[in-house]
C-alpha positions in Angstrom: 0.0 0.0 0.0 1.4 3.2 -0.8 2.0 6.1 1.3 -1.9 7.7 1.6 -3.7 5.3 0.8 -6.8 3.7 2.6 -6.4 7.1 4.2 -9.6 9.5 5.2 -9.6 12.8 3.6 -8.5 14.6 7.2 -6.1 12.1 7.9 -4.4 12.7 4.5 -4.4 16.5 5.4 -2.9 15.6 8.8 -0.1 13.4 6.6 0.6 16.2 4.3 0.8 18.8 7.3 3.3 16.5 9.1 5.0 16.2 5.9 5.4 19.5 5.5 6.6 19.8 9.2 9.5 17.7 8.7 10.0 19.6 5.6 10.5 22.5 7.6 12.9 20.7 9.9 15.1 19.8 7.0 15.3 23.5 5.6 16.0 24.9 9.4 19.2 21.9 9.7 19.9 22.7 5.8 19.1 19.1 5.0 18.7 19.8 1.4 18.6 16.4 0.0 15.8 15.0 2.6 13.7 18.2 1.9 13.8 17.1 -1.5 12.8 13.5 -0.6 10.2 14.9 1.9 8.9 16.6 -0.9 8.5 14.3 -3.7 6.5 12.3 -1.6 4.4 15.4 0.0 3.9 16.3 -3.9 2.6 12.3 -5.0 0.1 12.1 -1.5 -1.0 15.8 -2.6 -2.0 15.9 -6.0 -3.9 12.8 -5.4 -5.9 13.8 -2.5 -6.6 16.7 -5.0 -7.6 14.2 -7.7 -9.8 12.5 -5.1 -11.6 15.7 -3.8 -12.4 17.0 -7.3 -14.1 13.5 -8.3 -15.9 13.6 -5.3 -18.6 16.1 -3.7 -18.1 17.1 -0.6 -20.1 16.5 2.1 -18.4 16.3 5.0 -19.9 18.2 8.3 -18.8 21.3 9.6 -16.4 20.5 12.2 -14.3 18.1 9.6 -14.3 21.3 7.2 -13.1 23.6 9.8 -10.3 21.1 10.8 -9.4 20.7 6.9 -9.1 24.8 7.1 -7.0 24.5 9.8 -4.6 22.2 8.8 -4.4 23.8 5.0 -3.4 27.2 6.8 -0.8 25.0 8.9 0.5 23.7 5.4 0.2 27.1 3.9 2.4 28.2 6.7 5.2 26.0 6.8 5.3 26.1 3.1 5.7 29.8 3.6 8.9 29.4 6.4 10.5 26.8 4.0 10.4 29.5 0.8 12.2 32.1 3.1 14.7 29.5 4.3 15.4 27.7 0.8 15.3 31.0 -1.2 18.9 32.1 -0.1 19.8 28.7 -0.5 18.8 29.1 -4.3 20.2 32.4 -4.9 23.6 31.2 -3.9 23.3 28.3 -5.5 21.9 30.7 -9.0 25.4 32.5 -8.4 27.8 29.7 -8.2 26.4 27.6 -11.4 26.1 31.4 -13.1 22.8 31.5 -14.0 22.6 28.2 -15.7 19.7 25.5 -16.5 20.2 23.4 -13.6 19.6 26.5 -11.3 16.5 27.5 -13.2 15.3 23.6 -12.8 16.3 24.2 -8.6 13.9 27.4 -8.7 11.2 25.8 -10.1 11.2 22.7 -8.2 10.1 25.2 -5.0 8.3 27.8 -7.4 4.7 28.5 -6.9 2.2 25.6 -6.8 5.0 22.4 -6.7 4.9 22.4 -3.4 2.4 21.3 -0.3 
């Protein structure tokens, strides 16, 4: 079984949020590589739950909508706190390969809507 499945949808937005959590921790220690690994996978869980939820109506009562709003915000947050870490990271990296394709393909790997 693959990392997700048989989930609920809350408990997939509680996966993604803790993903994105240890996402964080990897760009505060400068763990570049496991970010990128942490990522992938964040990306794969996302973009089907995404799938799922535009297949599907929703219906779900109020109190599992208001956690889901919760926990986006979380994601939304710690997305936010890894752009401002990784960001110098990518400049510096932009400067030492001079402006070249493999810094363009760094950017957008964390450019707008790649990532949790």
């Amino acid at each position: 079984m693959s990392k997700g499945a048989g989930r609920t949808t809350i408990e997939r937005y509680e996966f993604i949020a803790q993903l994105t959590a240890e996402m964080l921790a990897a760009a505060r220690a400068e763990c570049w590589e496991q970010l990128i690994g942490i990522e992938a996978s964040c990306r794969e869980i996302f973009e089907r739950l995404i799938a799922e939820e535009d297949a599907q109506p929703s219906n779900h009562p109020p109190e599992v909508l208001s956690r889901k709003a919760v926990l986006i915000r979380q994601i939304l947050a710690d997305d936010a706190a890894i752009r401002c870490l990784v960001e110098p990271r990518l400049n510096e990296l932009d400067r030492w390969l001079g402006g070249s394709s493999r810094s363009r393909l760094l950017k957008n790997v964390y450019s707008v809507g790649n990532s949790a």
